[in-house]
N, C-alpha and C positions, 0 to 999 in steps of 0.2 A: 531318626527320631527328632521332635521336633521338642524337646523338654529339658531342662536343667535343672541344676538345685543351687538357691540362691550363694554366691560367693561367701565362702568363709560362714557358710552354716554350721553349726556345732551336731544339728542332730546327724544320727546316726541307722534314720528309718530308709528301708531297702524301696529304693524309687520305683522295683518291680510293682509294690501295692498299693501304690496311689490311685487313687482315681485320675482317668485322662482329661477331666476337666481340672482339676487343681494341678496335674501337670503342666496342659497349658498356660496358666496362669502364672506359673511359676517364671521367676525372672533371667533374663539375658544382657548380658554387658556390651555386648561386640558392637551391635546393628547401629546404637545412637553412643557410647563411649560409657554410658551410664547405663544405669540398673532399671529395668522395664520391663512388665510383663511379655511373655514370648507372643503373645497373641494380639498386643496393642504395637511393640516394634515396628518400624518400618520395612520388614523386610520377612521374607519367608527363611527364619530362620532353621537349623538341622543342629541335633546337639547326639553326640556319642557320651555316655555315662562311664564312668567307671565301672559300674555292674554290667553293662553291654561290654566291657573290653572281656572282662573275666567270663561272661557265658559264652561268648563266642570267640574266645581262644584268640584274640589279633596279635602280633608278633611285632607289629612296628606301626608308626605313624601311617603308612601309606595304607594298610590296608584297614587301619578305622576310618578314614578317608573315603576307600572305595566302596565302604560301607554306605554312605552317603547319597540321599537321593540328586540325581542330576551329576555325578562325579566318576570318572573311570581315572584308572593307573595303569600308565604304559610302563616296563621298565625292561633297558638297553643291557643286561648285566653290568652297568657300573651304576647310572641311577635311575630313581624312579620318578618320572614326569606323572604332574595331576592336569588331567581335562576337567572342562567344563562345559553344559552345554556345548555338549559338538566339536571344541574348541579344544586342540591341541596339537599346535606347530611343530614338526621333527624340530630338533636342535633348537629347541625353544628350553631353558633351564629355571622351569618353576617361574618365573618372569612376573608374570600375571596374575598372581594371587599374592597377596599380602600374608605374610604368615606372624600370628605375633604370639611370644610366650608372657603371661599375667600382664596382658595390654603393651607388652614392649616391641617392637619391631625386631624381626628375627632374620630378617632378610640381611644378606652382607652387601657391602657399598660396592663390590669388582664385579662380579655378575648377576647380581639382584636377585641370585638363587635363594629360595625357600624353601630347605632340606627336608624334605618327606621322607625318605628312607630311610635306610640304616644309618644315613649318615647326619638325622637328626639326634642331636647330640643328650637327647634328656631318655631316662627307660619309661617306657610306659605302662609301668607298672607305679611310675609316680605322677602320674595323671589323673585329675580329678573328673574331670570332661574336655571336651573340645567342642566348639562352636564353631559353625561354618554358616557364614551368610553370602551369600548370592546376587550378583551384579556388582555394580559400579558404586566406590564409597570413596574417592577422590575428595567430595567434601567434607566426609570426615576424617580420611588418612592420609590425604596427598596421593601420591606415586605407588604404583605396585597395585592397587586395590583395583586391580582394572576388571577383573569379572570373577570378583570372590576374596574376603576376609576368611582366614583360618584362625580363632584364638585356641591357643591352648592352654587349659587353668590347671597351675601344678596343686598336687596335694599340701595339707599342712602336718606338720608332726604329728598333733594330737590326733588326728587320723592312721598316723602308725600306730600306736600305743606300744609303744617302745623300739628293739631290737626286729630285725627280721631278715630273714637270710630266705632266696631264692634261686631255684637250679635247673636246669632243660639239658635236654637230651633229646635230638633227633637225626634227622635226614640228613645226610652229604655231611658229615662228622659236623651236627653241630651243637654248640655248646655255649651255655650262660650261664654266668652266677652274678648274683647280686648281695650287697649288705646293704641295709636300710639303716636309720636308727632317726625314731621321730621321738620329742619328749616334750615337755612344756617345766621352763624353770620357776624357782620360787618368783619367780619377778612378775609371773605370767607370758615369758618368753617360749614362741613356739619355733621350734627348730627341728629342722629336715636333712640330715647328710645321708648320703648316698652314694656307691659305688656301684660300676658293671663293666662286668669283661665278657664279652662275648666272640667265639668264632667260627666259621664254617666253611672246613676244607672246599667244599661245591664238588663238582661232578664234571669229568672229562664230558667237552661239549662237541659236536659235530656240526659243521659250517659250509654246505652241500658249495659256497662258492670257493671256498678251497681245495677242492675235492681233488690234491696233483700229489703225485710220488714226494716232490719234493715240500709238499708242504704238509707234511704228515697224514697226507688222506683226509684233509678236514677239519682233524679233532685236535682241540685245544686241552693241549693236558695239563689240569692241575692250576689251573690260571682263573677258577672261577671262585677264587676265595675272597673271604670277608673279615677281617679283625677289628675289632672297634673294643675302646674302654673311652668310659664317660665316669663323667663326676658331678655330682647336682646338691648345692647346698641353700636356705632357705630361711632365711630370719624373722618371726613379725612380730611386734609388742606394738600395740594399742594402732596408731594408727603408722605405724613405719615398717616397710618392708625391705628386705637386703635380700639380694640372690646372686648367687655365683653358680655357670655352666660351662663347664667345660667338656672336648669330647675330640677322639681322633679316630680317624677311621683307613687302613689301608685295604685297596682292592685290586683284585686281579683285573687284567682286561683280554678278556678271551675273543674278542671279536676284533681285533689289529684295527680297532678306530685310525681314521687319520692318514690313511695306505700308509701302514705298519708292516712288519715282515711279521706272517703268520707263526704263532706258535713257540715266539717267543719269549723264555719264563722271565725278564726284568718287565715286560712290560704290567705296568701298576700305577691306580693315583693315590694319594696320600691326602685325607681331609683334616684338619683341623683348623677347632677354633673354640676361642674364650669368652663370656660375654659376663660381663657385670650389669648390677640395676639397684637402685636406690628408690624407693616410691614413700610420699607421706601423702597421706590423705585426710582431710580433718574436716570437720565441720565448722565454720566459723563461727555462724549464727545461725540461728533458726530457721533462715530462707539462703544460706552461702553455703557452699561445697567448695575445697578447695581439693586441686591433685599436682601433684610437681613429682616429674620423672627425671631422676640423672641415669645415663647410663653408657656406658663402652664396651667397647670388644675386639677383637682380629679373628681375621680367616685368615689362613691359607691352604695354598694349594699348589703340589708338586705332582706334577705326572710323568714317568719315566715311561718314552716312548722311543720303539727301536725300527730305526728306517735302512733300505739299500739305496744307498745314492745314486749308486755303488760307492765306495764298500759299505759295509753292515755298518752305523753308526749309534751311537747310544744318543738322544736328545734329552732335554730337562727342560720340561714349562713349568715356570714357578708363577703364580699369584697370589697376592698378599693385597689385604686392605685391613687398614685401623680407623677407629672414628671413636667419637664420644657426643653424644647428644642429650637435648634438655625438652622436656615437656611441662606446659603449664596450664592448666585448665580450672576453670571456674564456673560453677552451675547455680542457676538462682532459682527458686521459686518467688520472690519477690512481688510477681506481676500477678496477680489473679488470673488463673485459668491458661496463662503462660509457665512455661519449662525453660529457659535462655540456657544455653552453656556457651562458652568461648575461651578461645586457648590461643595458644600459637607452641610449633613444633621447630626446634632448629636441629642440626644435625653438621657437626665438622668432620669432613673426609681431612684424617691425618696425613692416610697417606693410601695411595692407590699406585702399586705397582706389580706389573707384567714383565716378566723375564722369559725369551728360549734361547736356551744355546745347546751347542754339541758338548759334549762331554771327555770326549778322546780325539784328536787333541780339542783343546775348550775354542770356542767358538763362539761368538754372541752373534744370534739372527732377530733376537728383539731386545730392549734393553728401555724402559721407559717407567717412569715414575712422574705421580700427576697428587695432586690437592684438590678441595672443593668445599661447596656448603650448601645446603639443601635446607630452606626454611615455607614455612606456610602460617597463615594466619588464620581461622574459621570461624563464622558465628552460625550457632543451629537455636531454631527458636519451637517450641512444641507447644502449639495453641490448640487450648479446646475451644472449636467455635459452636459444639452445644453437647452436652453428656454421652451425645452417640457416636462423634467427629470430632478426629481428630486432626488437625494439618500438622505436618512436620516439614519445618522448610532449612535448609541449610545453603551455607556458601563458603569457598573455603580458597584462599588467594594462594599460589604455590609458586614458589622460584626454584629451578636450579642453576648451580654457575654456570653450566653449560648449555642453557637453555632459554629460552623464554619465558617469563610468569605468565601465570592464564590463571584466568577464573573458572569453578567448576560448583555447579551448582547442584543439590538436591532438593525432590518436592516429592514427599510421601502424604496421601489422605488415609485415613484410618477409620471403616463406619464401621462400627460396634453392634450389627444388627440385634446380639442378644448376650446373655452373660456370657455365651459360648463359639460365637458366631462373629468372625467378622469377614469385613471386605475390606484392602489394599489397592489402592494405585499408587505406581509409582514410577517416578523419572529420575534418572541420574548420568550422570559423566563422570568422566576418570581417563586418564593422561598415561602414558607411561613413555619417560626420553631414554637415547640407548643409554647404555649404561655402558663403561668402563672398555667391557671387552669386547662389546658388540662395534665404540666409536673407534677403539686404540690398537687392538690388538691386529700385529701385520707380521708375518710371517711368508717369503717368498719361496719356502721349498715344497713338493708335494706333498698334497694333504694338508700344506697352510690354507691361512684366509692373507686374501690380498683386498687392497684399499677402496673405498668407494669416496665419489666426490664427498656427499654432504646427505647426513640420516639424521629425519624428522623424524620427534615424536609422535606414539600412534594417538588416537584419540576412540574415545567410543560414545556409544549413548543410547540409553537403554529404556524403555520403556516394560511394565508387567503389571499384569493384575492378578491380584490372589485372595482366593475364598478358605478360608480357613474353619471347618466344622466339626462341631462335639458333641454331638446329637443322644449320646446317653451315655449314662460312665462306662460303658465299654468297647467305645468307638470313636474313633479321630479321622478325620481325613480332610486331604489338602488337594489342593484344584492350583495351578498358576501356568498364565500363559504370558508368554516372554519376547519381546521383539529389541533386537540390538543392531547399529550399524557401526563397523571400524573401519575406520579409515588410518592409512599411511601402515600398513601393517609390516611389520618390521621382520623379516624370517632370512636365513644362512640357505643362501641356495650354489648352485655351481655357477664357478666363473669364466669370463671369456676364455682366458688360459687355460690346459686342461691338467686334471687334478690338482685344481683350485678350489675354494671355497671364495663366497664374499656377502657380505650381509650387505641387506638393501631394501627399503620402503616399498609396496606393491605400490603400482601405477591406478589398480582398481580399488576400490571399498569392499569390505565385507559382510554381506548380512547373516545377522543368526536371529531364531527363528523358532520356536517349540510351545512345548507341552508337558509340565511335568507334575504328576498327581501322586500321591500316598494315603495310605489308607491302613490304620490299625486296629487290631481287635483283640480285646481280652478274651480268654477261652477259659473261664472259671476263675482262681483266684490266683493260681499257680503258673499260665499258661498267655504266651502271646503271639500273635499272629500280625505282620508287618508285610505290605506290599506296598513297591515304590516301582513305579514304570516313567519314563521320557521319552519322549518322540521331539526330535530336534534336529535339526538343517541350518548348516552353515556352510556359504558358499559364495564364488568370486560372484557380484551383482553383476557382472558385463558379462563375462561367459557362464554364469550359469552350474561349474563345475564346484561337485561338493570338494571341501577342504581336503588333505590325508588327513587320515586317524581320525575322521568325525565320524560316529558311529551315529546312526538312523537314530536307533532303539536300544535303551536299557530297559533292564526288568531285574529287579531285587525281591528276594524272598526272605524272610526271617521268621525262623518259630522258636521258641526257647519252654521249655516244662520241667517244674521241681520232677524229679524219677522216684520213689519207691516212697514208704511209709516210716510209722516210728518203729515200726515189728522186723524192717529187712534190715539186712544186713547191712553194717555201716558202707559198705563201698558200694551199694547198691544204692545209697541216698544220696541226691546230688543234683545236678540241674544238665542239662541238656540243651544244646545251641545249634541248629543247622542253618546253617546261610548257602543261598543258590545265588549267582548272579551271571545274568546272561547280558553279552554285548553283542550287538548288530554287526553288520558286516563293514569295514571302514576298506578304505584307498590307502595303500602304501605310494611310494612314488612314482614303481614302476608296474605296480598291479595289485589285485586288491584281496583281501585276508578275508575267508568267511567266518560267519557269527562263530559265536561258541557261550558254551555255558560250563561254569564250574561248581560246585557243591562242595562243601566246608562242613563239616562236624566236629562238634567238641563237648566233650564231659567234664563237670567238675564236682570233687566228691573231698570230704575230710576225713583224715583219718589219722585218727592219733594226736589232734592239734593241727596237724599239717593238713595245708589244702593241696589237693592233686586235682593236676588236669591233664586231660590227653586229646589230642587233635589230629582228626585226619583232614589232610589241604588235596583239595584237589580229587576228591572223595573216587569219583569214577575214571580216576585217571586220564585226561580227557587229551590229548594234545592240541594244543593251541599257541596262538603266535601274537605279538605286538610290531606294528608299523615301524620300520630303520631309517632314522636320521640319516641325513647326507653325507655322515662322514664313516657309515660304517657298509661293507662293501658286502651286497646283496640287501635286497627290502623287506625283511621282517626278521623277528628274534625270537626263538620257541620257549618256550618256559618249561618249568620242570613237572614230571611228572606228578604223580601219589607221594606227598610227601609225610610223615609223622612227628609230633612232638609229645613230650612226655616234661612237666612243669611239677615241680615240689617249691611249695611256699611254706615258710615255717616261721611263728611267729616266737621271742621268746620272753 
């Protein structure tokens, strides 16, 4: 979807029966940092609603994600990687998308991971939407923004209206409960606390490259489990906001990443991490906007990994990073027919440390702790050079300690062909240096990464143009065609040594390449119909060869319709959600996965006060596979069959 509803709106009208013209129209934060109609933005942006989470039943960050035109989710059984256009490296960890929660940076400072999965620490059942904009935004975010921003905008209290408790039940023993409690105090204080425990035992898995007497025949038993509890709290009175996230998550690892000894039950990682955030926003005067971000947090991460040396040995990688960083931003309208904002972002690595050692007897194979600081400066300026065009020009200065400052520049035009109508061009760049684990981490036993001389930053730069049409209030559709080149492209491949890894800069450039269109339609007043297709190539420029896991062609289907009358019976009234989504055929690394397509249904119905949903995933049972990273031994990973959930909401 390509619509929002303006932040921290009070109304409570269901964005199902808006007209698709005042949807468009409706504003977006992410694309320029500030509030803008979606259709004048610089960017073809994609928005998932809250009522789209609840008609079609999504279960976690990743798959309102895959909902997304131009977006697939690979996922390894421990996490789930996001592509984009074409574009998803094995052993690449969320790297390249920027992910931020109510405009905060969500990515950690040790592996520049941007948790999508389960092991995104907030329920998304207290998500108000999620924004995803497309290409290179280096000048307005720095690092990470390298070909896609993810915002995620949490809800506020008075959107709970009070107390609410939440509970599932499904497939592979699993299980959630949630307590909410949203309120708003005599002061006008609106506050959000939240709890969730969720867990799922998973399913003995079969691994045709283990397939020996002595390695169980395969099957990994009991090792594909999930347990996570979070905690989400949320303060705002007038113009100050306070949030506190916290979330841990342990997981089996059934697939002996790392030449692991198969089918052994300590092997597991362990996620957590805490993030705080401070925000004031004010108006100064009549033409100044002012916004100032405090904010901190820690990750870490313990993964309990069992190798034969010989003998059978237990190991422990631990990584840990803390920071605390400051945003400052200022918007003017000032200048007639001019928009200026300008900020500057710093960011203090406390502390960035990587630990392995053995565990019986203890042993240290890495043991290194590091500092840093990461700032940038931007000025973006948004001139009407006449009521139909728009320029939007940005530039944004970026240091890391361990890197070089570069300039990165943005230039989006904006023609306004009609109230409903416009056309996009647009250019940009975006930077991403290694980070943490990709420059530090060295480990000499198998299944480590061992050293590289010296890894450059990748760079990109992107060029798109986008026709954006709303040709009558019951039809939307979008047209963009998208050309990008990367250079120094950063990926974990095998090294000289055998059962090695070593990360290392390609010698070649990358070009990516496509085509991606959507198109919506209302079906009466109750009823919607959404189609999203990509055709996109991304591949070495010197040889020629497509990337792994860059799939050809996506194709997305959505339909959703209120079910029964005021006369049926109440469990017969309710809404209706089927989502289809097919992916082309991609390259694993040592041979290649055919297409497949899956089908998704969901109902939801009240009854008694309580809302009830029920979802079938995977509707036709389909068997299907994603592309295997380097460290995990055979080239792809099947996913689970037909699975079911069964969701009571209750408000009180």
């Amino acid at each position: 979807m390509a619509v929002c509803l303006v932040p921290g709106a009070r109304a409570e009208a269901d964005v199902a029966q808006l007209p698709l013209e005042q949807l468009m129209q409706m504003e977006v934060r992410t694309a320029s940092r500030y509030l803008q109609s979606a259709l004048e933005a610089p960017a073809a942006v994609s928005v998932v609603t809250a009522e789209d989470i609840r008609t079609f039943g999504y279960r976690n960050l990743a798959e309102i994600l895959a909902s997304m035109r131009g977006l697939y989710v690979s996922y390894d059984r421990s996490y789930h990687y996001l592509g984009m256009r074409g574009f998803s490296t094995p052993g690449d960890y969320n790297t390249r998308v920027l992910l931020l929660v109510d405009g905060v940076r969500f990515n950690d400072n040790l592996y520049d991971q941007a948790p999508v999965g389960t092991d995104f620490p907030i329920d998304i059942d207290l998500i108000e939407r999620v924004e995803f904009v497309p290409g290179p935004s280096a000048a307005v975010y720095g690092a990470n923004a390298f070909f896609g921003v993810v915002n995620i905008i949490t809800r506020e209290g008075r959107q709970m209206k009070g107390a609410q408790l939440g509970t599932e039940l499904g497939s592979h023993g699993h299980a959630r409960l949630r307590f909410s409690l949203g309120t708003v105090d005599g002061y006008g204080g609106d506050w959000l606390v939240s709890a969730t425990r969720s867990t799922q035992r998973g399913e003995d898995l079969y691994f045709p490259a283990y397939d020996t007497p002595g390695q169980n025949q395969g099957i990994a038993q009991g090792l594909d489990f999930d347990r996570s509890t979070s905690f989400f709290a949320k303060f705002r009175r007038g113009g100050v906001t306070l949030s506190l996230t916290h979330g841990e998550r342990q997981k089996g690892l059934p697939t002996a990443a790392f030449s692991q000894v198969f089918n052994d039950p300590r092997s597991r990682v362990i996620d957590s991490s805490t993030r705080l955030a401070a925000e004031y926003a004010g108006q100064w005067n009549p033409t100044l906007h002012f916004t100032a971000r405090l904010h901190g947090g820690q990750y870490r991460y313990a993964g309990d990994y069992v190798y034969d040396y010989p003998p059978i040995t237990a190991n422990r990688d631990i990584g840990r990073g803390r920071w605390v960083g400051s945003e400052l931003q200022w918007m003017s309208t000032a200048f007639q027919r001019h928009k200026i904002s300008w900020g500057m972002d710093y960011r203090r690595d406390l502390d960035i440390t990587q630990r392995n050692l053995d565990l019986a007897p203890e042993a240290y194979l890495l043991d290194r702790s590091g500092s840093g600081d990461v700032m940038g400066i931007y000025l973006q300026d948004e001139v009407a050079l006449r009521p139909d065009l728009v320029l939007h020009a940005g530039l944004r200065w970026g240091k890391h300690s361990d890197s070089r400052g570069g300039l990165h520049p943005r230039l989006g035009l904006v023609y306004l062909v009609g109230p409903a109508t416009a056309v996009k061009l647009l250019y940009g760049t975006a930077y991403r240096p290694p980070n943490a684990y990709e420059r530090d981490y060295r480990v000499e036993t198998p299944g480590g990464v061992v050293g590289t001389d010296s890894l450059r930053s990748e760079r990109i730069r992107t060029t798109e143009l986008v026709l954006e049409h709303a040709p009558a209030g019951a039809t939307r559709a979008l047209v963009t065609v998208f050309q990008s080149r990367v250079s120094h492209l950063l990926a974990i491949g095998d090294a000289p040594q055998p059962d090695r890894l070593m990360f290392s800069n390609a010698g070649n450039s990358v070009g990516v390449y496509g085509v991606e269109t959507e198109v919506e339609q209302r079906l009466g007043p109750d009823a919607r119909l959404r189609l999203a297709y990509s055709w996109q190539r991304a591949r070495d420029t010197l040889t020629r060869q497509t990337l792994a896991n860059s799939p050809r062609h996506l194709l997305k289907a959505q339909w959703s319709t209120a079910i029964g009358n005021a006369d049926a019976a109440p469990w017969a009234r309710g809404r209706l959600g089927l989502e289809a989504i097919a992916i082309g055929a991609r390259s694993t690394l040592a041979s290649r996965l055919p297409a497949h397509a899956v089908a998704n249904l969901n109902y939801t119905t009240r009854l008694a006060g309580t809302e009830v949903s029920f979802g079938i995933y995977n509707l036709l049972d389909r068997r299907y596979a994603d592309p295997a990273s380097f460290e995990i031994r055979g080239d792809s990973i099947v996913h689970d069959g037909r699975t079911l959930r069964l969701k009571l909401t209750h408000a009180f």
